[in-house]
PDB file of N, CA, C and O in Angstrom:
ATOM      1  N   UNK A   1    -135.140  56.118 -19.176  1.00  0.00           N
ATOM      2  CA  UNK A   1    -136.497  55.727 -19.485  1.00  0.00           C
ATOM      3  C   UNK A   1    -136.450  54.798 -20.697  1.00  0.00           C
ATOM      4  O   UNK A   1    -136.082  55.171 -21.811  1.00  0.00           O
ATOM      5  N   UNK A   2    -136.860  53.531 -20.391  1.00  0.00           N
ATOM      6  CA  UNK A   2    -137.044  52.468 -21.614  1.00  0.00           C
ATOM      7  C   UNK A   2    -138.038  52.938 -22.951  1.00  0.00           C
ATOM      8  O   UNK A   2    -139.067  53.528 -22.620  1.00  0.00           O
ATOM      9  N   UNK A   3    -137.871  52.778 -24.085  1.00  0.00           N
ATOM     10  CA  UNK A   3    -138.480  53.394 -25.053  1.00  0.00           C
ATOM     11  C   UNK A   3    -140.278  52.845 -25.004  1.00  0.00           C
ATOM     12  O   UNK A   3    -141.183  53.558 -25.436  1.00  0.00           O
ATOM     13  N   UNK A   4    -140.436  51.855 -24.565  1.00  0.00           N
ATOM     14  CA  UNK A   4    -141.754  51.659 -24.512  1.00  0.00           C
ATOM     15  C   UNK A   4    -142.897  52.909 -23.346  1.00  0.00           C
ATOM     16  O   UNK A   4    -143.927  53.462 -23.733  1.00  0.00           O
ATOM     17  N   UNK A   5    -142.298  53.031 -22.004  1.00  0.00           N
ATOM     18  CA  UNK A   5    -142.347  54.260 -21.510  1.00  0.00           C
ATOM     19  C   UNK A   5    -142.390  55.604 -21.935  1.00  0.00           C
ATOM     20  O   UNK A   5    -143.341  56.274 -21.533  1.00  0.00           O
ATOM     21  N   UNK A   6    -141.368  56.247 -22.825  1.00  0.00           N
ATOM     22  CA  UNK A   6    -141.449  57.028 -23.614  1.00  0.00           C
ATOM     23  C   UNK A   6    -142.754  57.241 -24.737  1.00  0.00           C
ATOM     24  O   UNK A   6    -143.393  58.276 -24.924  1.00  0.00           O
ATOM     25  N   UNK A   7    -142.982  55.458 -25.641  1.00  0.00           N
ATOM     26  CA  UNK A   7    -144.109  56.092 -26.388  1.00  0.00           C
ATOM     27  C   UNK A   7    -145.166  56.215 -25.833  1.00  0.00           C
ATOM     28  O   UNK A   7    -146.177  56.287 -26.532  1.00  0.00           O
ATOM     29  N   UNK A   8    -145.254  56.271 -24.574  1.00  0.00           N
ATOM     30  CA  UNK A   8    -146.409  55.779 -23.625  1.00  0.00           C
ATOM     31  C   UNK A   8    -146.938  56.965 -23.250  1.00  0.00           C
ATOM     32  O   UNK A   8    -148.138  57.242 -23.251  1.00  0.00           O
ATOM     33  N   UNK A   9    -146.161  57.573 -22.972  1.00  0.00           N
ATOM     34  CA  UNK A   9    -145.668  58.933 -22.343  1.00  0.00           C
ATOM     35  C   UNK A   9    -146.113  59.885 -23.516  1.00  0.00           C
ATOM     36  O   UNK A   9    -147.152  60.544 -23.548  1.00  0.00           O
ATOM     37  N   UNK A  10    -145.188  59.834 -24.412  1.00  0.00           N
ATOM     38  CA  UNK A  10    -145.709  60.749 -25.683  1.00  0.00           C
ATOM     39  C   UNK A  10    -147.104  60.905 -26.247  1.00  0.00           C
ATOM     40  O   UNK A  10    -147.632  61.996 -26.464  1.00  0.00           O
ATOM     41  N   UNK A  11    -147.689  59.655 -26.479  1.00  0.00           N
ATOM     42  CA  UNK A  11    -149.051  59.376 -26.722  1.00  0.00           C
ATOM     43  C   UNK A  11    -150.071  60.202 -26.067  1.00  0.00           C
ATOM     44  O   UNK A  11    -151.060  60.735 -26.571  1.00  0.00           O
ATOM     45  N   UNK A  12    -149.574  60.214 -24.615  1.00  0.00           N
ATOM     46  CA  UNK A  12    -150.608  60.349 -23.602  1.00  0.00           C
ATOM     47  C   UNK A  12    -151.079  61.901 -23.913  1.00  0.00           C
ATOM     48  O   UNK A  12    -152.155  62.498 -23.892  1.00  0.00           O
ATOM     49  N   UNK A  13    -149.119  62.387 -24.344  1.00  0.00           N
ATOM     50  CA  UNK A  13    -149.564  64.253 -24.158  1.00  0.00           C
ATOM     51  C   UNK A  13    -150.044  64.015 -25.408  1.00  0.00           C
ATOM     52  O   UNK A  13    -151.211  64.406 -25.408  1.00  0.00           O
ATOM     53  N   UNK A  14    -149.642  63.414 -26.867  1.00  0.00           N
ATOM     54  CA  UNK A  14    -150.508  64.005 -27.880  1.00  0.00           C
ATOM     55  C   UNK A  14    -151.725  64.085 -27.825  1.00  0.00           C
ATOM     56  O   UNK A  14    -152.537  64.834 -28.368  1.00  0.00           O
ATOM     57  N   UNK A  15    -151.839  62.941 -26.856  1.00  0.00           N
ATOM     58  CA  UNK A  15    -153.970  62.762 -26.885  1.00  0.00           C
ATOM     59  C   UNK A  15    -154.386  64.030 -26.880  1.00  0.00           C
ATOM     60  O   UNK A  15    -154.747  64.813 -27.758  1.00  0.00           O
ATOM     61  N   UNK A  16    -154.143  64.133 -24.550  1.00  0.00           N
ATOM     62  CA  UNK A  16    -154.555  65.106 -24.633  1.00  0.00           C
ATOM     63  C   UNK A  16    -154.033  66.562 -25.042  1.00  0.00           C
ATOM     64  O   UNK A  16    -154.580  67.454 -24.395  1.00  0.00           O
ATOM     65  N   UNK A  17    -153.053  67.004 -26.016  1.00  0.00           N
ATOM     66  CA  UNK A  17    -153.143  68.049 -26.509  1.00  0.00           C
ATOM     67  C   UNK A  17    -153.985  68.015 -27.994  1.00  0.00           C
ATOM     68  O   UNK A  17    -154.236  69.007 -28.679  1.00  0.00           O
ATOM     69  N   UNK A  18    -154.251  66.999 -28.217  1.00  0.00           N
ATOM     70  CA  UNK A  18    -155.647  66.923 -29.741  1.00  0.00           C
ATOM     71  C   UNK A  18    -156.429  67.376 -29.189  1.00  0.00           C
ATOM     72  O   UNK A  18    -156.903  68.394 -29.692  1.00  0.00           O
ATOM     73  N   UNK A  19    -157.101  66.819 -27.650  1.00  0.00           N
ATOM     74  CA  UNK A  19    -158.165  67.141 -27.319  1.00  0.00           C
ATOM     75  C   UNK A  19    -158.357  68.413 -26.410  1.00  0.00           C
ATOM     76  O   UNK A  19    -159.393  68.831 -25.892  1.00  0.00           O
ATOM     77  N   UNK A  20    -156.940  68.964 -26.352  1.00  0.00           N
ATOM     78  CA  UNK A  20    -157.351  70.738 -25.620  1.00  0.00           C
ATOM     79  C   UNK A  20    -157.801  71.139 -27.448  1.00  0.00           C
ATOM     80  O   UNK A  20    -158.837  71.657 -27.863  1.00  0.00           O
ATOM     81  N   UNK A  21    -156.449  70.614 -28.318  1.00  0.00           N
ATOM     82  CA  UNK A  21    -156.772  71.823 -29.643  1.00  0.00           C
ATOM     83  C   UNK A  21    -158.256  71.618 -30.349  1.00  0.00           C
ATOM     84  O   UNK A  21    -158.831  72.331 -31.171  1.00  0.00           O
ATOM     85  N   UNK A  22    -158.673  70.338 -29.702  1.00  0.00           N
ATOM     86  CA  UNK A  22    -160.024  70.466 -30.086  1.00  0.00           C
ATOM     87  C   UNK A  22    -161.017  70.979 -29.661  1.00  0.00           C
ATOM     88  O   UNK A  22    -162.027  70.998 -30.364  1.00  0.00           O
ATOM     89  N   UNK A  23    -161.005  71.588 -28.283  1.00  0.00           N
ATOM     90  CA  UNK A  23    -161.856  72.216 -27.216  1.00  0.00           C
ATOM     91  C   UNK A  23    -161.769  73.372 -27.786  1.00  0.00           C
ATOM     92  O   UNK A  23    -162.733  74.010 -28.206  1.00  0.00           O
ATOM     93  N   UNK A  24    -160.125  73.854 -27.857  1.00  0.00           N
ATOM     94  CA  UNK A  24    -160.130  74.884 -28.378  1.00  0.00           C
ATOM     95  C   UNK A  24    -160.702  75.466 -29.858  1.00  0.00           C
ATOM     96  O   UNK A  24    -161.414  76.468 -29.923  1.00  0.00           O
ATOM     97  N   UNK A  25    -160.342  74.794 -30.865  1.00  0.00           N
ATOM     98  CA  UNK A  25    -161.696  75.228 -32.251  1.00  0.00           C
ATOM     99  C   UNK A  25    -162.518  74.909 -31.781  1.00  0.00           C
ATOM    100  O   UNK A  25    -163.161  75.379 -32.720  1.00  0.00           O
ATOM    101  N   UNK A  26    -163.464  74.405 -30.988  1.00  0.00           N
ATOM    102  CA  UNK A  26    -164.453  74.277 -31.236  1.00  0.00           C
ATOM    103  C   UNK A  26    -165.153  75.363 -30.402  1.00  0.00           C
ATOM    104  O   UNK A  26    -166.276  75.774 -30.697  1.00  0.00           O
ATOM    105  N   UNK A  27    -164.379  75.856 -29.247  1.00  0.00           N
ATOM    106  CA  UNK A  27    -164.792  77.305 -28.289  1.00  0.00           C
ATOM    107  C   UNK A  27    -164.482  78.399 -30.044  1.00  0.00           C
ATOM    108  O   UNK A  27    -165.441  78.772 -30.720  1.00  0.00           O
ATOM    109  N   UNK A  28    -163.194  78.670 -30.389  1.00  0.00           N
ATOM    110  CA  UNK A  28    -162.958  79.395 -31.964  1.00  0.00           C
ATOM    111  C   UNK A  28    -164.091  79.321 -32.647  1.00  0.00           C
ATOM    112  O   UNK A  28    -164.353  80.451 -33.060  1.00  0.00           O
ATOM    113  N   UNK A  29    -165.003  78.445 -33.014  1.00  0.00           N
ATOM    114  CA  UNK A  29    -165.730  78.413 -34.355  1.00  0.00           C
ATOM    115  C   UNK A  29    -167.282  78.830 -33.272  1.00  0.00           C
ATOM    116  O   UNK A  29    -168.210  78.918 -34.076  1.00  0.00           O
ATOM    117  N   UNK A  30    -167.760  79.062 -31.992  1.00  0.00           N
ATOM    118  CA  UNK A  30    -168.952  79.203 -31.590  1.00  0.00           C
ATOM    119  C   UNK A  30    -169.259  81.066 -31.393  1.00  0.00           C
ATOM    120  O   UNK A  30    -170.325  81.677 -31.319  1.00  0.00           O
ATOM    121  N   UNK A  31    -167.700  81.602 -31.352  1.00  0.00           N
ATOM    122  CA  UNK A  31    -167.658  82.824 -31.189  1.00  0.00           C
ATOM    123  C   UNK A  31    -167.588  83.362 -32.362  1.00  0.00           C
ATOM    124  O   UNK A  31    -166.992  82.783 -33.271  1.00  0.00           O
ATOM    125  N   UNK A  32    -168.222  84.630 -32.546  1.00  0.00           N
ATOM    126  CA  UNK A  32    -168.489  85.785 -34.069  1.00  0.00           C
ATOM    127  C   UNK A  32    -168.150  86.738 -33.634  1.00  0.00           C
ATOM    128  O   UNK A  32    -168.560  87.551 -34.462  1.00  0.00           O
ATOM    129  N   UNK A  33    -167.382  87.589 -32.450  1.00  0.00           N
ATOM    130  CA  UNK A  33    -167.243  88.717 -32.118  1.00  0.00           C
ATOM    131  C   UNK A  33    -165.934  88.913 -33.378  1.00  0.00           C
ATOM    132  O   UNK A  33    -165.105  88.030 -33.597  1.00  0.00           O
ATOM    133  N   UNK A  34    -165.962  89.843 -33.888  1.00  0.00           N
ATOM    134  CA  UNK A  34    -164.956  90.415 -34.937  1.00  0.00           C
ATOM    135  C   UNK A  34    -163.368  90.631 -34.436  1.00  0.00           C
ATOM    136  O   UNK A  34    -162.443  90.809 -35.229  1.00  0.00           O
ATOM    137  N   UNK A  35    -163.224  90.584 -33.042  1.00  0.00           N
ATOM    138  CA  UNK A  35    -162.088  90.861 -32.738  1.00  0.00           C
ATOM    139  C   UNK A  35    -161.324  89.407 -32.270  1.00  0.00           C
ATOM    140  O   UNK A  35    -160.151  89.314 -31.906  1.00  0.00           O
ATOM    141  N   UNK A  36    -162.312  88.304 -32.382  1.00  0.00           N
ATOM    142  CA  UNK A  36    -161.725  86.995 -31.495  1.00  0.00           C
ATOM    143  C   UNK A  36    -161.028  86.835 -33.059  1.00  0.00           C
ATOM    144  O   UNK A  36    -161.121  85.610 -32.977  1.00  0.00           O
ATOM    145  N   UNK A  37    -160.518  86.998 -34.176  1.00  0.00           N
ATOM    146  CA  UNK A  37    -159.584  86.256 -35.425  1.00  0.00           C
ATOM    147  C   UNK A  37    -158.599  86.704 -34.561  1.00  0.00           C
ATOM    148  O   UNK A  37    -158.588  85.999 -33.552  1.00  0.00           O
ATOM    149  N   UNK A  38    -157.665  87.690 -34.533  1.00  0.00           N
ATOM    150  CA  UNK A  38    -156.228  88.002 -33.862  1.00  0.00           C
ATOM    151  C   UNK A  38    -156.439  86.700 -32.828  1.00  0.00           C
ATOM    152  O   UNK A  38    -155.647  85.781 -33.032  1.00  0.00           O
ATOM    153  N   UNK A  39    -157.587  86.465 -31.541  1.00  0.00           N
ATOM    154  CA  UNK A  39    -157.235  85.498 -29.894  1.00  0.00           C
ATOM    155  C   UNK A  39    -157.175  84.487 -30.856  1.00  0.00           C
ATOM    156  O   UNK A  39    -156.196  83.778 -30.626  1.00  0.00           O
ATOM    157  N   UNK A  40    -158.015  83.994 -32.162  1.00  0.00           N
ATOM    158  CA  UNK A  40    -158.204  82.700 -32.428  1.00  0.00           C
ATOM    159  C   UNK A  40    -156.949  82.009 -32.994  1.00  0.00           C
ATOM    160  O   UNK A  40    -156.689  80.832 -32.742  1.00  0.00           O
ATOM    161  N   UNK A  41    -156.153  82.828 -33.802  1.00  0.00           N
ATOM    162  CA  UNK A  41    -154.816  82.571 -34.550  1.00  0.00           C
ATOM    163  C   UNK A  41    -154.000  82.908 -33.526  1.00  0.00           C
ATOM    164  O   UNK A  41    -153.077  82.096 -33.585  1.00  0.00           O
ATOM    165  N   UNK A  42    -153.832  83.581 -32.703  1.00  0.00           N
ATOM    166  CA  UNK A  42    -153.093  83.313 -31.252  1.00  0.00           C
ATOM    167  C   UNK A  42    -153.397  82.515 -30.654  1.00  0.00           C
ATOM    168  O   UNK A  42    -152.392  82.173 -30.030  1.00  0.00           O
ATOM    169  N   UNK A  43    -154.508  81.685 -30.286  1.00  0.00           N
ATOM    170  CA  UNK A  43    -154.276  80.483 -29.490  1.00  0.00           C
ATOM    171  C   UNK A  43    -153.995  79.152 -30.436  1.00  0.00           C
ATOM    172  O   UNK A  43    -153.547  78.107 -29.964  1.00  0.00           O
ATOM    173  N   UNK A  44    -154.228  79.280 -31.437  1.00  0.00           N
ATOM    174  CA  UNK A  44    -153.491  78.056 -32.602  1.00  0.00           C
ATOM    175  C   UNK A  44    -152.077  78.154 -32.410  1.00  0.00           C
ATOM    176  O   UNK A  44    -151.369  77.166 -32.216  1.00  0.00           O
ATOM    177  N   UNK A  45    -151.708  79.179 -32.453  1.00  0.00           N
ATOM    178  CA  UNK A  45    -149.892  79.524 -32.973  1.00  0.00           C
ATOM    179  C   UNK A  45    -149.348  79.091 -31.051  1.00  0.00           C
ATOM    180  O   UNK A  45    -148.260  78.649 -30.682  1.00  0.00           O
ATOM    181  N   UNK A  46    -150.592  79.438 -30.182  1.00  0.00           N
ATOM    182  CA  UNK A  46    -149.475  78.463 -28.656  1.00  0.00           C
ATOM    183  C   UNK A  46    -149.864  77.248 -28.823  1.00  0.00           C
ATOM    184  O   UNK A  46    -148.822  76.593 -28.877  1.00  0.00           O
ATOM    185  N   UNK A  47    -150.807  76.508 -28.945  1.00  0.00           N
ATOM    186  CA  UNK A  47    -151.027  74.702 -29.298  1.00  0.00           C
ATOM    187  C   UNK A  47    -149.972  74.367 -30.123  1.00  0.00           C
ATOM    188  O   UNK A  47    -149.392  73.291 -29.981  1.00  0.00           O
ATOM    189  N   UNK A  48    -149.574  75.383 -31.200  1.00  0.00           N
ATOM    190  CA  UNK A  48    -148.737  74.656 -32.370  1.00  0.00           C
ATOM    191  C   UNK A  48    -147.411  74.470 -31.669  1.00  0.00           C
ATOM    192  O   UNK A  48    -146.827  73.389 -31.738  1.00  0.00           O
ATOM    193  N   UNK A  49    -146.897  75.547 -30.962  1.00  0.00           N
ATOM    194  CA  UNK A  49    -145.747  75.655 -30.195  1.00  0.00           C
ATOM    195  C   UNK A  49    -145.542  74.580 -28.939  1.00  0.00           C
ATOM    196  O   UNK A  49    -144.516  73.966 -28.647  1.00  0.00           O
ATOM    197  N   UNK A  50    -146.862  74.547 -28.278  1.00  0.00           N
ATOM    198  CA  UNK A  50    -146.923  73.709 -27.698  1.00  0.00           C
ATOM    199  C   UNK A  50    -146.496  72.312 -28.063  1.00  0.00           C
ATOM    200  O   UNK A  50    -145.481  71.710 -27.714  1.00  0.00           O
ATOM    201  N   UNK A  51    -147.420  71.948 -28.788  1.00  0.00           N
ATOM    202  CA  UNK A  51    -146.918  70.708 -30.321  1.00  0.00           C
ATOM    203  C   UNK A  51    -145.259  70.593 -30.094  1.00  0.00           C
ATOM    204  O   UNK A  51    -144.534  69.927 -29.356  1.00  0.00           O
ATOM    205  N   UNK A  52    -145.121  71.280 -30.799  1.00  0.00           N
ATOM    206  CA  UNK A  52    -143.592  71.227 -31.239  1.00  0.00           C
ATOM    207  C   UNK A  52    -142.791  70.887 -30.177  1.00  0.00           C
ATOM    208  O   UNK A  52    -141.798  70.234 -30.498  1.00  0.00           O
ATOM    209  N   UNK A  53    -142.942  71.173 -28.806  1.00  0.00           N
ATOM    210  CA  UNK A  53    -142.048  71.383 -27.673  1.00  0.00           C
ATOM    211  C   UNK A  53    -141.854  69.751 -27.327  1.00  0.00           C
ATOM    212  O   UNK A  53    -140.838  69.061 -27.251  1.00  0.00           O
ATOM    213  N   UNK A  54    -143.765  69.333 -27.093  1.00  0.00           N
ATOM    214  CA  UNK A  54    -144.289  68.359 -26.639  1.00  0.00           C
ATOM    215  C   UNK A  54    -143.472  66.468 -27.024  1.00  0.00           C
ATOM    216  O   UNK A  54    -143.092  65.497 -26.369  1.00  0.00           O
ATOM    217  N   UNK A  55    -143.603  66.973 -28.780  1.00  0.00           N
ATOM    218  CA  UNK A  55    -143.715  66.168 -30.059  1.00  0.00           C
ATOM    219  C   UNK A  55    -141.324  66.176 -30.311  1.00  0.00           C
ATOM    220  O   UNK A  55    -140.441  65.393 -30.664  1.00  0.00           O
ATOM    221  N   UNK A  56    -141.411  67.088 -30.001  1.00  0.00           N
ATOM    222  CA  UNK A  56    -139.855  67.580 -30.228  1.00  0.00           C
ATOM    223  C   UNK A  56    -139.901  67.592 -31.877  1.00  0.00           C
ATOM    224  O   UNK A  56    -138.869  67.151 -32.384  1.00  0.00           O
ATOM    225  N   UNK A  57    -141.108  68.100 -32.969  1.00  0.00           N
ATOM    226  CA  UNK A  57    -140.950  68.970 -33.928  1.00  0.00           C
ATOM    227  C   UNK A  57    -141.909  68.003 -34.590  1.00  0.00           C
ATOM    228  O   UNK A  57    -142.081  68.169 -35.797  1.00  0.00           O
ATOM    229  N   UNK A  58    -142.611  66.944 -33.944  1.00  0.00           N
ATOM    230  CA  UNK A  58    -143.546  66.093 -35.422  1.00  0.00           C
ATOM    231  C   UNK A  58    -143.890  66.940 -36.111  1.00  0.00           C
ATOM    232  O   UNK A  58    -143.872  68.160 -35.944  1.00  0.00           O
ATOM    233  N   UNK A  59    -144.439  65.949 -37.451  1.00  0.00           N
ATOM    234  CA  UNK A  59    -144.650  67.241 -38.618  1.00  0.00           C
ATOM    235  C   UNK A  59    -146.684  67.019 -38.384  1.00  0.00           C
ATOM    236  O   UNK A  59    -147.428  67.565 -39.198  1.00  0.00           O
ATOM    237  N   UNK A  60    -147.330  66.092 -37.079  1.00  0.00           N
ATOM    238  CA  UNK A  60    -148.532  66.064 -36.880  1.00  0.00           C
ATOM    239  C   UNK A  60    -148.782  67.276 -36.367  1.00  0.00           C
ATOM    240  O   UNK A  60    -149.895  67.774 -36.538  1.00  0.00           O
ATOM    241  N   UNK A  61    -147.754  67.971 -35.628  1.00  0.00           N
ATOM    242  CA  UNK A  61    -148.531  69.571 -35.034  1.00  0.00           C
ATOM    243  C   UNK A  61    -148.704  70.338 -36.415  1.00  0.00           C
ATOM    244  O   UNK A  61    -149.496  71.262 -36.231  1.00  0.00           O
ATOM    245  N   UNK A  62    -148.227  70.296 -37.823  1.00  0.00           N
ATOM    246  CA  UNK A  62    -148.188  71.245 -38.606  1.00  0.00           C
ATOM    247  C   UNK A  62    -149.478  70.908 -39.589  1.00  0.00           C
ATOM    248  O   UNK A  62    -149.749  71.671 -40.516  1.00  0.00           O
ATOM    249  N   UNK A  63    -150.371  69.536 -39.287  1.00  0.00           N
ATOM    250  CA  UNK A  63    -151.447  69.459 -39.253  1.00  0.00           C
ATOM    251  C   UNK A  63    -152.824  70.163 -38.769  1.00  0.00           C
ATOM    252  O   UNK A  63    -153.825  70.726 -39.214  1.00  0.00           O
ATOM    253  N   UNK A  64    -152.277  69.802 -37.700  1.00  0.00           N
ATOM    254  CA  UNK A  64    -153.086  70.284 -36.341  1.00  0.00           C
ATOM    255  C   UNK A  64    -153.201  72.112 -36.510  1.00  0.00           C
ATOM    256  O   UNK A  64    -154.173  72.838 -36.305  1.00  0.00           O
ATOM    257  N   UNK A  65    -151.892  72.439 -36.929  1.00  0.00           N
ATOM    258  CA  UNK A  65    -151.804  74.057 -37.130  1.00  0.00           C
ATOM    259  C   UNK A  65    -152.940  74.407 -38.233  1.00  0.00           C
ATOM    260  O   UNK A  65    -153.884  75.177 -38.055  1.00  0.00           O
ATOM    261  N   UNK A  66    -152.648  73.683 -39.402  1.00  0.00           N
ATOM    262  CA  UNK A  66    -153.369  74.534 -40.129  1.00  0.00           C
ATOM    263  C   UNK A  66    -154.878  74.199 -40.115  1.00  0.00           C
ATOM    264  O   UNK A  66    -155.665  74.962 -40.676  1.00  0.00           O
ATOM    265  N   UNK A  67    -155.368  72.905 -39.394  1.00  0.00           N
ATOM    266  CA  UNK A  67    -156.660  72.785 -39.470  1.00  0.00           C
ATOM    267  C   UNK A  67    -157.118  74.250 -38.391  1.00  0.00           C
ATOM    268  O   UNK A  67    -158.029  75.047 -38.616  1.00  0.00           O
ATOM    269  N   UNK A  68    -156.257  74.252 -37.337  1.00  0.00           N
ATOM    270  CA  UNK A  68    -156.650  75.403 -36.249  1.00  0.00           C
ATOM    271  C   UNK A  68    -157.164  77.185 -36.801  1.00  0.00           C
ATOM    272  O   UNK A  68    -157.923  78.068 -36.403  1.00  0.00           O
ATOM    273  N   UNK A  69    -156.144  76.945 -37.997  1.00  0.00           N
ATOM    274  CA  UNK A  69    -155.912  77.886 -38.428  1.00  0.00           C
ATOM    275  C   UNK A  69    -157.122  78.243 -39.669  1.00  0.00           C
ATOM    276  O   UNK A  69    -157.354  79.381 -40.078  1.00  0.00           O
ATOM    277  N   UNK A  70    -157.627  77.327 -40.013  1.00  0.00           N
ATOM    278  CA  UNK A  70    -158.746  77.823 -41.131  1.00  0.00           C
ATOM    279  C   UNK A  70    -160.268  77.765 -40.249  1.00  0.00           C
ATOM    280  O   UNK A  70    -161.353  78.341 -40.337  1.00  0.00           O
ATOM    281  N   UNK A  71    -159.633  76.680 -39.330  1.00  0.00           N
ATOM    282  CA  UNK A  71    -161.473  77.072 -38.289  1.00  0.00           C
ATOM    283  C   UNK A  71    -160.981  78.489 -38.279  1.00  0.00           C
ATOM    284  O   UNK A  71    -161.705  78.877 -39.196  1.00  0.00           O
ATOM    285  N   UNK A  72    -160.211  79.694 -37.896  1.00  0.00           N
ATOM    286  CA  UNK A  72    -160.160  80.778 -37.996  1.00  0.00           C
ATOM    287  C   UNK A  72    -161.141  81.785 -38.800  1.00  0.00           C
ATOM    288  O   UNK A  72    -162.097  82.550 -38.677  1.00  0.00           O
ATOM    289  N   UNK A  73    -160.017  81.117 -39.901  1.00  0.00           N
ATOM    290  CA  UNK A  73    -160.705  82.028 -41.179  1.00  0.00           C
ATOM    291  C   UNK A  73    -162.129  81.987 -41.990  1.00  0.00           C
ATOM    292  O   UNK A  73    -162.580  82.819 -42.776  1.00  0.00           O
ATOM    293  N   UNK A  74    -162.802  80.498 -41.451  1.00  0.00           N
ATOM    294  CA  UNK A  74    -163.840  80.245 -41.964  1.00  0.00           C
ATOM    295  C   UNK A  74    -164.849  81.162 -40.827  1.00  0.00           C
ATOM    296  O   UNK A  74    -165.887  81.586 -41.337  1.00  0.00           O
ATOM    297  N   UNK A  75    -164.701  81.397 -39.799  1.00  0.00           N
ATOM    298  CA  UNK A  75    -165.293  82.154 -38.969  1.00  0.00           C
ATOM    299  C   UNK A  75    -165.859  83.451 -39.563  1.00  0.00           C
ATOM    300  O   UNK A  75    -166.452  84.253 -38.841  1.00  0.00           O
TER     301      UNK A  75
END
């Protein structure tokens, strides 16, 4: 695969994995049930993993982590 392909390719999944992790806080921050903090920091920590797999370790998923991660806590 020629490298222009590749960033082509890469781009495409970062998009759309910004825009699942953004679906996802933004489903995180509409829910108040007391027990969704444990699902909410569990579904950050698979996007982040995801990230990492996707990205092969950018340091943009460790962005992405912790913004995921305080829509959490601000909940």
């Amino acid at each position: 695969m020629d490298r222009k392909s590749f960033v082509i390719r890469a781009g495409s999944v970062l998009a759309v994995m910004f825009v699942g992790l953004t679906a996802v806080i933004a489903d995180a921050s509409r829910s108040c049930a007391f027990g969704q903090g444990n699902a909410c920091a569990s579904t950050c920590r698979s996007a982040y993993n995801d990230c990492r797999i996707a990205t092969k370790g950018s340091a943009s998923c460790d962005a992405q982590f912790q913004a995921c991660m305080q829509s959490c806590v601000r909940r």
